[in-house]
mmCIF file of the N, C-alpha and C atoms, coordinates in Angstrom:
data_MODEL
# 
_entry.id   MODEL 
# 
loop_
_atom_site.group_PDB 
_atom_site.id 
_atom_site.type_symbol 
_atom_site.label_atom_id 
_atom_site.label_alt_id 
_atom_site.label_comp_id 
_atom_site.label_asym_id 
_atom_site.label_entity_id 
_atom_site.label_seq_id 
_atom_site.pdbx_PDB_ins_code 
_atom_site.Cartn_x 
_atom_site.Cartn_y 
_atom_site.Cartn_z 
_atom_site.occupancy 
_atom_site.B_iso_or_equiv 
_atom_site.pdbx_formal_charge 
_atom_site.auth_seq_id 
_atom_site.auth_comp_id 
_atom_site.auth_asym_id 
_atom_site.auth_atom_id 
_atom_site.pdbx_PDB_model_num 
ATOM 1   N N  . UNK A 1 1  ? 98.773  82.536  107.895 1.00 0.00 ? 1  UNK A N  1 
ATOM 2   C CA . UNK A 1 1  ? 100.018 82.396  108.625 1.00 0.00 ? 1  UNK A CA 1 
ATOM 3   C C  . UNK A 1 1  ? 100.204 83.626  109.501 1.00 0.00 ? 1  UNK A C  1 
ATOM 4   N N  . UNK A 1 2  ? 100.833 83.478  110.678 1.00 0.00 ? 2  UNK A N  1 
ATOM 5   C CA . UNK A 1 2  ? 101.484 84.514  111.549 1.00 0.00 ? 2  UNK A CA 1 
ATOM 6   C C  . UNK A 1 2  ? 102.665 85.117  111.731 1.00 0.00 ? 2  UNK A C  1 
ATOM 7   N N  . UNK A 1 3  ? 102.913 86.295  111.938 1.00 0.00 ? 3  UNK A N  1 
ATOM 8   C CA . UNK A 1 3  ? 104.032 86.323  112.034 1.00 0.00 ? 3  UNK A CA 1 
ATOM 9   C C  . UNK A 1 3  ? 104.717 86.022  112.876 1.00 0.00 ? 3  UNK A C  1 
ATOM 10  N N  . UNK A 1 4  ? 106.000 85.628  113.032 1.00 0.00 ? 4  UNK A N  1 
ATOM 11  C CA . UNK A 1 4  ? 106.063 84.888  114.332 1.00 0.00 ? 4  UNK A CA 1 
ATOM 12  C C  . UNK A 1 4  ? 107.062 85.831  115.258 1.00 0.00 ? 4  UNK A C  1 
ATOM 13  N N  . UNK A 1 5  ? 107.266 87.310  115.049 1.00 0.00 ? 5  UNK A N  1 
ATOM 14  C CA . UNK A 1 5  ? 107.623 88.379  115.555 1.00 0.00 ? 5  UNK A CA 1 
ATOM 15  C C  . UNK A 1 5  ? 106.597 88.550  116.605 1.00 0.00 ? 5  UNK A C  1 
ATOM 16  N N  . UNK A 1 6  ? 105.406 89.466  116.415 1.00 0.00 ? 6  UNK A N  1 
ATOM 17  C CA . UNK A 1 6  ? 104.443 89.519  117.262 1.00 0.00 ? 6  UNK A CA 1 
ATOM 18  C C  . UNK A 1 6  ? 102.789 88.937  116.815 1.00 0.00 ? 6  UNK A C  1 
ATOM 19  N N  . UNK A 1 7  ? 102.882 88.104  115.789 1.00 0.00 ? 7  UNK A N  1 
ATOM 20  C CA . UNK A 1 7  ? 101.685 87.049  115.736 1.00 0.00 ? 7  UNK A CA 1 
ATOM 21  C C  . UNK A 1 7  ? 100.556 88.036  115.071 1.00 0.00 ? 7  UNK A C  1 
ATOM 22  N N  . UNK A 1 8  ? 100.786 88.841  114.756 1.00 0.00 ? 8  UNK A N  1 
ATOM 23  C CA . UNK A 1 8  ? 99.883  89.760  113.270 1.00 0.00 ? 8  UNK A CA 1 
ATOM 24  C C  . UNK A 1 8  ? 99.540  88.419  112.651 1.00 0.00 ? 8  UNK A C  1 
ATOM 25  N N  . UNK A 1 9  ? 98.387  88.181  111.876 1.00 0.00 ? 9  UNK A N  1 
ATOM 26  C CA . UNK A 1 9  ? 98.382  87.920  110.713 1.00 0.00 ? 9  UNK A CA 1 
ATOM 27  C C  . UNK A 1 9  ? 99.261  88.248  109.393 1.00 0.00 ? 9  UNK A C  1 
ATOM 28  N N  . UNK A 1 10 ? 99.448  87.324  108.720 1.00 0.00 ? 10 UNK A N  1 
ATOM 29  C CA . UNK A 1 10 ? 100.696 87.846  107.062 1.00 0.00 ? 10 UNK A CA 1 
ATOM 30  C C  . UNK A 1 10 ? 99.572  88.242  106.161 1.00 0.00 ? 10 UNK A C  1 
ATOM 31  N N  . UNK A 1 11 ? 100.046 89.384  105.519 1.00 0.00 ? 11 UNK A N  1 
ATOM 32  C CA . UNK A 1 11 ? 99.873  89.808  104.189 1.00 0.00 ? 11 UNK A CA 1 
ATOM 33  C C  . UNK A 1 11 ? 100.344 89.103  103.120 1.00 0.00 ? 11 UNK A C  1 
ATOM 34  N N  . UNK A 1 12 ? 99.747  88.824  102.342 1.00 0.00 ? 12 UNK A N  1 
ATOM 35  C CA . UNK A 1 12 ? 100.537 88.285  101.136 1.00 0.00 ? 12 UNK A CA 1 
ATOM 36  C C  . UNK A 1 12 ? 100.317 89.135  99.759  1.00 0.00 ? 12 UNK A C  1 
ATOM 37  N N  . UNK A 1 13 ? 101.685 89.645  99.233  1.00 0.00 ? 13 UNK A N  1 
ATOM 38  C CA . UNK A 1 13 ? 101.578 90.412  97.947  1.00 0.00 ? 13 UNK A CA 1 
ATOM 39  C C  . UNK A 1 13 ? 102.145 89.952  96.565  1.00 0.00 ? 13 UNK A C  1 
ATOM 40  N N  . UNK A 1 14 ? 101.511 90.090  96.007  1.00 0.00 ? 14 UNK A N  1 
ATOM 41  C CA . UNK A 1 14 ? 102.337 89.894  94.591  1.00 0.00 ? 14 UNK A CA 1 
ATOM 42  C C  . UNK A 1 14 ? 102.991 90.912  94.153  1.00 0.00 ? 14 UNK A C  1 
ATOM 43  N N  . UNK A 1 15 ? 104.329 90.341  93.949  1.00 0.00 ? 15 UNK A N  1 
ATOM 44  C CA . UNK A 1 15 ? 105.514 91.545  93.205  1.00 0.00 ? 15 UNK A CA 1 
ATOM 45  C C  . UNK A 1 15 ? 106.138 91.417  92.221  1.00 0.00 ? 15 UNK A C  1 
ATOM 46  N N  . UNK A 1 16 ? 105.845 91.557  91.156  1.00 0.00 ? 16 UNK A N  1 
ATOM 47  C CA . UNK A 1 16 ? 106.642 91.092  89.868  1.00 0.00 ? 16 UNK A CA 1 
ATOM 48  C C  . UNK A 1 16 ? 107.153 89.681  89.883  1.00 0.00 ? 16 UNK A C  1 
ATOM 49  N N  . UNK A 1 17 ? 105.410 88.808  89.991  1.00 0.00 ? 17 UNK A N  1 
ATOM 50  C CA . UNK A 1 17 ? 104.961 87.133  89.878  1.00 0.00 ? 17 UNK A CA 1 
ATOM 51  C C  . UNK A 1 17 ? 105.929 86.778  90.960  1.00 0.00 ? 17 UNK A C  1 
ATOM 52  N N  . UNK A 1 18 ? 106.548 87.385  91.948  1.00 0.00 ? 18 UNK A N  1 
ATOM 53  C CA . UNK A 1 18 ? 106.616 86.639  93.377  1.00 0.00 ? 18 UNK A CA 1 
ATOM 54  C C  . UNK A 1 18 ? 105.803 87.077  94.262  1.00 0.00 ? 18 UNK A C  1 
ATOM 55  N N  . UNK A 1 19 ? 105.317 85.836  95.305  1.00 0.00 ? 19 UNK A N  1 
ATOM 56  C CA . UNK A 1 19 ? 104.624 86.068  96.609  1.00 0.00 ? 19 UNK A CA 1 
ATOM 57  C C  . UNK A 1 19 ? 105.633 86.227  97.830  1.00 0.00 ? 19 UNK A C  1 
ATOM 58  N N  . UNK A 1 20 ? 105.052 87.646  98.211  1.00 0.00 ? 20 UNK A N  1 
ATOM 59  C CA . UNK A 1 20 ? 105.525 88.245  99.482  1.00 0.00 ? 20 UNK A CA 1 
ATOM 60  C C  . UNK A 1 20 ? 104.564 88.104  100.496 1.00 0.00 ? 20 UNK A C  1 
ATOM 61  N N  . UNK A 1 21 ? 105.057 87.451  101.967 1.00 0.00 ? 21 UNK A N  1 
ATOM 62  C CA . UNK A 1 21 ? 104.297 87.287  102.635 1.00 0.00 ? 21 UNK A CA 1 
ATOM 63  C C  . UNK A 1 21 ? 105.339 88.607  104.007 1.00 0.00 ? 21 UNK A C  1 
ATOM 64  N N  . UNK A 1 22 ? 104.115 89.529  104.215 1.00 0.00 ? 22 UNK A N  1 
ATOM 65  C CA . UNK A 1 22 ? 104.731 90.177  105.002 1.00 0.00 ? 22 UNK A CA 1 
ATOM 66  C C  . UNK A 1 22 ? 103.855 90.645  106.085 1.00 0.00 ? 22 UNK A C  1 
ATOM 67  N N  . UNK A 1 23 ? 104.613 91.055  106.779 1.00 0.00 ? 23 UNK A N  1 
ATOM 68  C CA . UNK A 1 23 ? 103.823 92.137  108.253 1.00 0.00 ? 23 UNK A CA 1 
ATOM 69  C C  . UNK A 1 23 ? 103.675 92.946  108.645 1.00 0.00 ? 23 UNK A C  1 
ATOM 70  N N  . UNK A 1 24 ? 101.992 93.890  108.258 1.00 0.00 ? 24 UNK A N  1 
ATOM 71  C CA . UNK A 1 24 ? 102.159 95.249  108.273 1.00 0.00 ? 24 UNK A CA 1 
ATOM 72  C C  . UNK A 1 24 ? 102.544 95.631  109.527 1.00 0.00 ? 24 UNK A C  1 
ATOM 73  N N  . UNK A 1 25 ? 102.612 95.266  110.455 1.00 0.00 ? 25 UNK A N  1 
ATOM 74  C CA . UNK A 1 25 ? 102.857 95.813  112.052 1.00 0.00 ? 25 UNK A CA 1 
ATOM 75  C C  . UNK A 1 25 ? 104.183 96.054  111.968 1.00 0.00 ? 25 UNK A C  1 
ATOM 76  N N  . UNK A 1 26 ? 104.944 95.292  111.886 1.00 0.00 ? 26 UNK A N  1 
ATOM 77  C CA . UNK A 1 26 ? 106.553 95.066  112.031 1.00 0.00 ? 26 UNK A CA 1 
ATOM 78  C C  . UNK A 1 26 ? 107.350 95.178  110.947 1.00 0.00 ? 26 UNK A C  1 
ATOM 79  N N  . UNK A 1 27 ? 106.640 95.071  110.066 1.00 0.00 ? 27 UNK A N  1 
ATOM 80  C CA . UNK A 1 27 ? 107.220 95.272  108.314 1.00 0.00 ? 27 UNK A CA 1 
ATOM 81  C C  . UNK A 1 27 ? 108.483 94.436  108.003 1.00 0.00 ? 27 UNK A C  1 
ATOM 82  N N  . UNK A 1 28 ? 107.768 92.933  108.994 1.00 0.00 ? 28 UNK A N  1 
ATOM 83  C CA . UNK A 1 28 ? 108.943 92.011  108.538 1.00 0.00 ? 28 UNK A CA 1 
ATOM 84  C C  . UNK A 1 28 ? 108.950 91.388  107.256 1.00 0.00 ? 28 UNK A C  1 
ATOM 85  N N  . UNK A 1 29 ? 109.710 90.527  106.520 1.00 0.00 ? 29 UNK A N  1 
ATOM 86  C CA . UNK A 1 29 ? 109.248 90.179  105.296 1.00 0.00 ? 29 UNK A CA 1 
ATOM 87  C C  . UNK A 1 29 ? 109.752 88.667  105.282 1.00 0.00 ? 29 UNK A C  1 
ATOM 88  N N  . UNK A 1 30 ? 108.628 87.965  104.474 1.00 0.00 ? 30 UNK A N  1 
ATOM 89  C CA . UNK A 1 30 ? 109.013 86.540  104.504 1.00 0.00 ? 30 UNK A CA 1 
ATOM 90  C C  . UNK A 1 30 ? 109.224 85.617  102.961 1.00 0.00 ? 30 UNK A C  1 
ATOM 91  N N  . UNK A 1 31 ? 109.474 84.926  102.300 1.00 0.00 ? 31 UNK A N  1 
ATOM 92  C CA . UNK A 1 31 ? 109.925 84.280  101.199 1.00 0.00 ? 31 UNK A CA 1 
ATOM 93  C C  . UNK A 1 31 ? 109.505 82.902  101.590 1.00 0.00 ? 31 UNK A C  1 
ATOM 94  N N  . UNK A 1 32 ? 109.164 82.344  100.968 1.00 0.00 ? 32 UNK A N  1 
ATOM 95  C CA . UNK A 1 32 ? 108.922 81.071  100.743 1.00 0.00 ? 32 UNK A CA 1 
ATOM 96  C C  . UNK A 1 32 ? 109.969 80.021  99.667  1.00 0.00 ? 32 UNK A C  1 
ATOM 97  N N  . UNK A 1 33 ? 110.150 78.631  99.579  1.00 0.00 ? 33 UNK A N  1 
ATOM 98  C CA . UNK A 1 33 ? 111.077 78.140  98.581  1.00 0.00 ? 33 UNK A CA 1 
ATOM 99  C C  . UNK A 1 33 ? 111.634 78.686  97.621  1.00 0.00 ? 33 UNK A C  1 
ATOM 100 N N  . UNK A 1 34 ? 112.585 79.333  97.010  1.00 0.00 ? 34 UNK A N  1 
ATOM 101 C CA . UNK A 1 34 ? 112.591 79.614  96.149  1.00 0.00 ? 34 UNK A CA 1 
ATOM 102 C C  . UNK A 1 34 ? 112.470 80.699  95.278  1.00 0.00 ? 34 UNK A C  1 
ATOM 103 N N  . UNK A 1 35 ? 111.560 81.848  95.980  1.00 0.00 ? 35 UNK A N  1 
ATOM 104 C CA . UNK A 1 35 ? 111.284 83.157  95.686  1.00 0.00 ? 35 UNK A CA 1 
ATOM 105 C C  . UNK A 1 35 ? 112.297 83.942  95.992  1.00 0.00 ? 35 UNK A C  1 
ATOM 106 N N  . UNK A 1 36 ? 113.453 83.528  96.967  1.00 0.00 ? 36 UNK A N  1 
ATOM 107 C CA . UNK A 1 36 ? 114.219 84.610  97.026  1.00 0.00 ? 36 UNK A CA 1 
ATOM 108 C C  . UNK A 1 36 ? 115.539 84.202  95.569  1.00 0.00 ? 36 UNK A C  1 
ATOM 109 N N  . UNK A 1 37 ? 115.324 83.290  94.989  1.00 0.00 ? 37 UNK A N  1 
ATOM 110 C CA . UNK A 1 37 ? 116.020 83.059  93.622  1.00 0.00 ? 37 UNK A CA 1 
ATOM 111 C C  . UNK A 1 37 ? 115.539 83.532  92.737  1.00 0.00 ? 37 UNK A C  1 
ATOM 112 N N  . UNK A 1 38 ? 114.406 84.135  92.568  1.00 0.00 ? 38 UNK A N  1 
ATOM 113 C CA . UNK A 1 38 ? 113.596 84.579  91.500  1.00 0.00 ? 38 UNK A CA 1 
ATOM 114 C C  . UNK A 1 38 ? 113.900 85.863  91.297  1.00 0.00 ? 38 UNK A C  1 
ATOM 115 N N  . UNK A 1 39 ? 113.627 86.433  93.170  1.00 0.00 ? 39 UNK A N  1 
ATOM 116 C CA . UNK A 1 39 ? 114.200 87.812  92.958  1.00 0.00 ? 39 UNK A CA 1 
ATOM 117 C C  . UNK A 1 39 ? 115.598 88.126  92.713  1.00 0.00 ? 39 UNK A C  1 
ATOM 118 N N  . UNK A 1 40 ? 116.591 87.079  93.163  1.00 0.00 ? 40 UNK A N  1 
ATOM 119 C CA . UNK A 1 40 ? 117.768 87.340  92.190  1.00 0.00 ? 40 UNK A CA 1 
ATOM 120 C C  . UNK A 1 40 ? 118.458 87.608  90.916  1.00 0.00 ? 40 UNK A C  1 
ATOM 121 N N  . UNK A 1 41 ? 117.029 86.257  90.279  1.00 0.00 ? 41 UNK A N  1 
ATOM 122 C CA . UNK A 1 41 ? 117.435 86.666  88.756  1.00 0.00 ? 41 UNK A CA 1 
ATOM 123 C C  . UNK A 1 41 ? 117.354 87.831  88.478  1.00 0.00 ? 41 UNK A C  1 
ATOM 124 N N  . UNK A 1 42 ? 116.158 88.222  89.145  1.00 0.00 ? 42 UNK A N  1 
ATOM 125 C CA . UNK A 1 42 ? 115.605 89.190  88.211  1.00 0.00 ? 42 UNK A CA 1 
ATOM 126 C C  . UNK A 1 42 ? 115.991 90.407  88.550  1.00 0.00 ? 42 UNK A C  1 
ATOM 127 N N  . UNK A 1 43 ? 116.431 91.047  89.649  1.00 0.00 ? 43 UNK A N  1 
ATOM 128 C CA . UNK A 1 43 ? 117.381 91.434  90.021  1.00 0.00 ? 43 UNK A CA 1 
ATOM 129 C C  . UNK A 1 43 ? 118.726 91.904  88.786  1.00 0.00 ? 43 UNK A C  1 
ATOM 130 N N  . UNK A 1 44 ? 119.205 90.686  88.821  1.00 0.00 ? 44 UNK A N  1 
ATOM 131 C CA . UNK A 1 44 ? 120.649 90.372  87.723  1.00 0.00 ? 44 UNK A CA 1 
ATOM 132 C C  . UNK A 1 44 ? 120.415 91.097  86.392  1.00 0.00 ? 44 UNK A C  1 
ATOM 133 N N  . UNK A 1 45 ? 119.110 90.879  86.120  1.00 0.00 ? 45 UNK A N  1 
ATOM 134 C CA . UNK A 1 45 ? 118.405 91.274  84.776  1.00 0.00 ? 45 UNK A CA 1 
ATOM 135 C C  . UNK A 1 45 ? 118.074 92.790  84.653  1.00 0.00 ? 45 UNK A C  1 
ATOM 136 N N  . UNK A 1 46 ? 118.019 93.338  85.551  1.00 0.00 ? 46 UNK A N  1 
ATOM 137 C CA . UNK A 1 46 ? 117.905 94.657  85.679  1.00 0.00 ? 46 UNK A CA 1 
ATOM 138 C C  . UNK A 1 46 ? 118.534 95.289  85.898  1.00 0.00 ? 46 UNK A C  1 
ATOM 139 N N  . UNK A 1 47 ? 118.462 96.256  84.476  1.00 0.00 ? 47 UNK A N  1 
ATOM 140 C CA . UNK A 1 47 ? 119.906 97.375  84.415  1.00 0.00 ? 47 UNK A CA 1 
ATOM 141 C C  . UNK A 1 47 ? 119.393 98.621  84.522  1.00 0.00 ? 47 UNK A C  1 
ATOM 142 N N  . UNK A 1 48 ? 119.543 99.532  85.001  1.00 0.00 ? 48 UNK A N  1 
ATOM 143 C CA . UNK A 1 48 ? 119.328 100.828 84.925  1.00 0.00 ? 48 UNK A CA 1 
ATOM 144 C C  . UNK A 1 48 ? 119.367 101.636 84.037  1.00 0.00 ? 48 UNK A C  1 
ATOM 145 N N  . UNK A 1 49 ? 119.493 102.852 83.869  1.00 0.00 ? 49 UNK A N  1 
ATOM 146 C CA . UNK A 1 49 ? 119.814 103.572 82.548  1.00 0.00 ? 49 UNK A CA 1 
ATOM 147 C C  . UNK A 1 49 ? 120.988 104.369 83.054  1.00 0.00 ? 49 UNK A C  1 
ATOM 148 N N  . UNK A 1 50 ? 122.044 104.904 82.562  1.00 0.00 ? 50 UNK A N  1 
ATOM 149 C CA . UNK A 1 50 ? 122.864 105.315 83.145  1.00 0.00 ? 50 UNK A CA 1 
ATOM 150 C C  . UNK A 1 50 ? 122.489 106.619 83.023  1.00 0.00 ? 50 UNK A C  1 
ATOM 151 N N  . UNK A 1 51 ? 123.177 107.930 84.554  1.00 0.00 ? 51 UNK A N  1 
ATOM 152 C CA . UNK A 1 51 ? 122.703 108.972 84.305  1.00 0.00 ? 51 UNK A CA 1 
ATOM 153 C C  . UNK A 1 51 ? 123.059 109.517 83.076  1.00 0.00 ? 51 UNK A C  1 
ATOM 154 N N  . UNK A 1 52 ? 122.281 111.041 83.324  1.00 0.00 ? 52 UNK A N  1 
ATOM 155 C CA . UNK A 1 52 ? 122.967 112.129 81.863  1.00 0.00 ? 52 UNK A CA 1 
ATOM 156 C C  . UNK A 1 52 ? 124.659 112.342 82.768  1.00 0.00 ? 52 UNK A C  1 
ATOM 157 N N  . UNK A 1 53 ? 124.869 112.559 81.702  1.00 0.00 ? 53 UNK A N  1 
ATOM 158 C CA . UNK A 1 53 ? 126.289 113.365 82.312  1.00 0.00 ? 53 UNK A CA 1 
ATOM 159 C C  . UNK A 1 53 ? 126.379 115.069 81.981  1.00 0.00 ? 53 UNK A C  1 
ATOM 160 N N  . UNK A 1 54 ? 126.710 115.936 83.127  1.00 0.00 ? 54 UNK A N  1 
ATOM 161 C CA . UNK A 1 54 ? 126.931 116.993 82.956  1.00 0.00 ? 54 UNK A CA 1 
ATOM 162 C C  . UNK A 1 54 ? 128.394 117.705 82.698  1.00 0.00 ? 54 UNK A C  1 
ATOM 163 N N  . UNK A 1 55 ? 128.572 118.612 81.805  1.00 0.00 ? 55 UNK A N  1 
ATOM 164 C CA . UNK A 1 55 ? 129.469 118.877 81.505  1.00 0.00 ? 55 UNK A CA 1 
ATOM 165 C C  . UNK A 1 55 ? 129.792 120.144 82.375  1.00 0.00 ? 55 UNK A C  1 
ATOM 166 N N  . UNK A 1 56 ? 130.553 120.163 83.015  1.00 0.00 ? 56 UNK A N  1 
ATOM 167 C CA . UNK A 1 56 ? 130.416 121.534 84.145  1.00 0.00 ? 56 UNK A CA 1 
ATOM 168 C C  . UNK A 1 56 ? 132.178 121.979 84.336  1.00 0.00 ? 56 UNK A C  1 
ATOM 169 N N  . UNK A 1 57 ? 132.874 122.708 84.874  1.00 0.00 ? 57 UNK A N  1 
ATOM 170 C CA . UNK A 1 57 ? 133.977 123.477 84.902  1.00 0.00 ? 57 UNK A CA 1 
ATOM 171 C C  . UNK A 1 57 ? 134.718 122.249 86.060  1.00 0.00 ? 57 UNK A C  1 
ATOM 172 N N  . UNK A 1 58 ? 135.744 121.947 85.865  1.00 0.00 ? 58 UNK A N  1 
ATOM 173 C CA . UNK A 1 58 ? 136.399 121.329 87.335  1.00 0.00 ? 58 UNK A CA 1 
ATOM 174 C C  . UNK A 1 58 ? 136.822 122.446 87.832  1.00 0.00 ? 58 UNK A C  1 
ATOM 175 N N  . UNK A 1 59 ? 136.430 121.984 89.170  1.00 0.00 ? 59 UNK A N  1 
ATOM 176 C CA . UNK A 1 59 ? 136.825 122.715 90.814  1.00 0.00 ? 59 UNK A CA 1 
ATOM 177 C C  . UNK A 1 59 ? 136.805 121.825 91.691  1.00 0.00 ? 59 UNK A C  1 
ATOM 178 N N  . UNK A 1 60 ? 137.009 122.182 92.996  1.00 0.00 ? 60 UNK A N  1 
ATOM 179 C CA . UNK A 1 60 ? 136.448 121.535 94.051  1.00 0.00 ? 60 UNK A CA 1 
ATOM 180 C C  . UNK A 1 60 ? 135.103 121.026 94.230  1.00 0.00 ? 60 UNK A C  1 
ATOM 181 N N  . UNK A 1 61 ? 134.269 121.514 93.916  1.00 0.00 ? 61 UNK A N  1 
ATOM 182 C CA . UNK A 1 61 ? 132.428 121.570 93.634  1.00 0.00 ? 61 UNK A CA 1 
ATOM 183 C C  . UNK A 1 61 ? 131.881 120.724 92.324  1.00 0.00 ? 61 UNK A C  1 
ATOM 184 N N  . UNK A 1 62 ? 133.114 120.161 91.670  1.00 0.00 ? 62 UNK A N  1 
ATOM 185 C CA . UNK A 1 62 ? 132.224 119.669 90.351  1.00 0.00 ? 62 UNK A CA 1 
ATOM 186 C C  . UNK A 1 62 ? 132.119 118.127 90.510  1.00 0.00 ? 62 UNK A C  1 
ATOM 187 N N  . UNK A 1 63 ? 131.618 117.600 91.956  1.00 0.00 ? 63 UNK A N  1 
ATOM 188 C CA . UNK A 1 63 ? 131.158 116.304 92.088  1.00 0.00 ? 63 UNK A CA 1 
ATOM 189 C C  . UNK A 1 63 ? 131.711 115.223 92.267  1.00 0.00 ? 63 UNK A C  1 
ATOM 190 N N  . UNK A 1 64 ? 132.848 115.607 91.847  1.00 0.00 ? 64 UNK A N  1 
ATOM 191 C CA . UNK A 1 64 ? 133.506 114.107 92.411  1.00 0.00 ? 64 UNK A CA 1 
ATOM 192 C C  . UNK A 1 64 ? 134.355 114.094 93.758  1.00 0.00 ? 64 UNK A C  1 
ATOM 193 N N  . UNK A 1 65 ? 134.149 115.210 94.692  1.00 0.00 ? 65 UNK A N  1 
ATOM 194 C CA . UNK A 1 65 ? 134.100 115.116 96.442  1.00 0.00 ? 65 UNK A CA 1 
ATOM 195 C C  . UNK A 1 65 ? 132.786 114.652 96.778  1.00 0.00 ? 65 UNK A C  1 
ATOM 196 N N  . UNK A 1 66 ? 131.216 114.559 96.040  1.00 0.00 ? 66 UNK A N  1 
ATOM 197 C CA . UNK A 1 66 ? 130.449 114.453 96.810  1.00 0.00 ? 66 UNK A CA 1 
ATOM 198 C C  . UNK A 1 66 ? 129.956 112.774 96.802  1.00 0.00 ? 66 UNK A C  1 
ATOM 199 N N  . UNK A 1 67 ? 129.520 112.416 97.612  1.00 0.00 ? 67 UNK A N  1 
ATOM 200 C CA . UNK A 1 67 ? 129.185 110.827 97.798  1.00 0.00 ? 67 UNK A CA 1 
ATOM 201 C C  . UNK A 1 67 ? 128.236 110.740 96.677  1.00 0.00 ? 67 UNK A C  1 
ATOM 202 N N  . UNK A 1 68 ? 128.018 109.085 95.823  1.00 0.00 ? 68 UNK A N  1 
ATOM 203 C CA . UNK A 1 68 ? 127.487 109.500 94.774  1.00 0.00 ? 68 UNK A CA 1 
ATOM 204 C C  . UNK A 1 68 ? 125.975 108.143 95.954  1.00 0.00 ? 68 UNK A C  1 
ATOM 205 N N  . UNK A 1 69 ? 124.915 108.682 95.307  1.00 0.00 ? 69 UNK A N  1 
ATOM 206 C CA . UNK A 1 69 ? 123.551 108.156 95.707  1.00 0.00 ? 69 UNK A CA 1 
ATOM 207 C C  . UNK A 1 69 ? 123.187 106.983 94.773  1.00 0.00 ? 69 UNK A C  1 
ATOM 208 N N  . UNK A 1 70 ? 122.887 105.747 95.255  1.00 0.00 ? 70 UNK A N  1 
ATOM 209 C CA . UNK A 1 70 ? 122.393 104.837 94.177  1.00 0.00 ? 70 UNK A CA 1 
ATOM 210 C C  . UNK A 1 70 ? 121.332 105.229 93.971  1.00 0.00 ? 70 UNK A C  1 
ATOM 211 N N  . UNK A 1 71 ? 120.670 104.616 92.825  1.00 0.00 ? 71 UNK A N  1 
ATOM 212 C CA . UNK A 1 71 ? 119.252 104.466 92.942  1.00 0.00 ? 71 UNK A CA 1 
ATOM 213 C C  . UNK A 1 71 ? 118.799 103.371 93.245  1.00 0.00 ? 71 UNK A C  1 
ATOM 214 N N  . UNK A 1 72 ? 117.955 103.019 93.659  1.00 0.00 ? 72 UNK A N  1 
ATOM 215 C CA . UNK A 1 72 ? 116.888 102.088 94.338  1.00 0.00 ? 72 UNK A CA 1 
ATOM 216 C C  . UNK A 1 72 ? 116.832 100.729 93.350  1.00 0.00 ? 72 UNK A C  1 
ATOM 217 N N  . UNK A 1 73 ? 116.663 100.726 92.102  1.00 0.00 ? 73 UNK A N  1 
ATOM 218 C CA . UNK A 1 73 ? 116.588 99.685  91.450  1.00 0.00 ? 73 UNK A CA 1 
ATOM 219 C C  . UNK A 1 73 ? 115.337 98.744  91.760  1.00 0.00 ? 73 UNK A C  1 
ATOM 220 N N  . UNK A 1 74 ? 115.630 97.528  91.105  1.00 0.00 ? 74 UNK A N  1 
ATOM 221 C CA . UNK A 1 74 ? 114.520 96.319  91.296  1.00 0.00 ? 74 UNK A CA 1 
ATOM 222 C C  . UNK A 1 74 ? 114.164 96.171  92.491  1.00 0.00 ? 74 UNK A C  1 
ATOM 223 N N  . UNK A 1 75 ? 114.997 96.113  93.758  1.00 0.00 ? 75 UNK A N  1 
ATOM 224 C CA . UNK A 1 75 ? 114.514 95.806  95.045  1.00 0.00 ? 75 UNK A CA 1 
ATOM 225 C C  . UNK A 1 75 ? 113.669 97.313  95.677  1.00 0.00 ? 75 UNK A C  1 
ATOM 226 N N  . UNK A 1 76 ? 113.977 97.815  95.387  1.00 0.00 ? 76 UNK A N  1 
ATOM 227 C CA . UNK A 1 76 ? 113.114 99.278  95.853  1.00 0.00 ? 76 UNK A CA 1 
ATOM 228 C C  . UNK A 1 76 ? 111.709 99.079  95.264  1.00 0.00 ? 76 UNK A C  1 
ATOM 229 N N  . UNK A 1 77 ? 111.698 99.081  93.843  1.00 0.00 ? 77 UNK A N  1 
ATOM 230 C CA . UNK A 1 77 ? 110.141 98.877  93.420  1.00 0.00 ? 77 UNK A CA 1 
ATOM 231 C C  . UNK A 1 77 ? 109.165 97.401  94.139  1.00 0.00 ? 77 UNK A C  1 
ATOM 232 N N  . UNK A 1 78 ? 110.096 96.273  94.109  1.00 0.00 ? 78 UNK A N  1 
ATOM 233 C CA . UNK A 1 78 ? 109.354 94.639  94.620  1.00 0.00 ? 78 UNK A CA 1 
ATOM 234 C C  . UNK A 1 78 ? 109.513 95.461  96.283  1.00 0.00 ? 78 UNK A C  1 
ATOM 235 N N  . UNK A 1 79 ? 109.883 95.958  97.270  1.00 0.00 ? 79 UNK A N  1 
ATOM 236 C CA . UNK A 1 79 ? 109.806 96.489  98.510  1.00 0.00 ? 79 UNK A CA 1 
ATOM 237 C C  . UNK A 1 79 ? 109.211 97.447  98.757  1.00 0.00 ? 79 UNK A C  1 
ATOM 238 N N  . UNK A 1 80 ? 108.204 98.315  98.476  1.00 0.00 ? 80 UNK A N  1 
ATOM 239 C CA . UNK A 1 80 ? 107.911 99.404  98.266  1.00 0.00 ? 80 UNK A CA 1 
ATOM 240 C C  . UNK A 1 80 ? 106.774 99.498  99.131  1.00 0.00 ? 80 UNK A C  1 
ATOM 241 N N  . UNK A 1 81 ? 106.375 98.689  99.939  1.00 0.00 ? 81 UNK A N  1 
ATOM 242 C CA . UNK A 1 81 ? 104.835 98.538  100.265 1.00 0.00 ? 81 UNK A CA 1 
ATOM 243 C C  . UNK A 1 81 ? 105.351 99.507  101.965 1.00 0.00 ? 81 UNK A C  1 
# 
């Protein structure tokens, strides 16, 4: 298959038993029937660990002014290519 961005040939990967068909040129990404439900579940199913918590002095500086960063989760690892 092509991509139909600029007509690369597709890659196809396996990502935690879904097929990703994607495009290294353009790094578009494609799904087929159904795979993007799979990655939902599984998705849903995946919990993180929650951070440590630090015990530190309140001030201005003790973190809760600063924006907090997600982590990446399930879609970061199945996207990673």
């Amino acid at each position: 298959m092509q991509c139909p961005i600029d007509g690369t040939p597709l890659v196809i990967s396996d990502r935690s038993g879904v097929e990703i068909d994607f495009c290294p040129t353009c790094r578009g990404v494609w799904l087929d029937r159904g795979e993007l439900d799979k990655i939902i579940e599984r998705s849903a199913a995946y919990t993180a660990p929650p951070p440590p918590q630090q015990h530190a002095p309140r001030g201005y500086d003790d973190g809760r002014y600063r924006k907090k960063k997600r982590g990446g989760g399930f879609l970061e690892d199945l996207f990673d290519f």
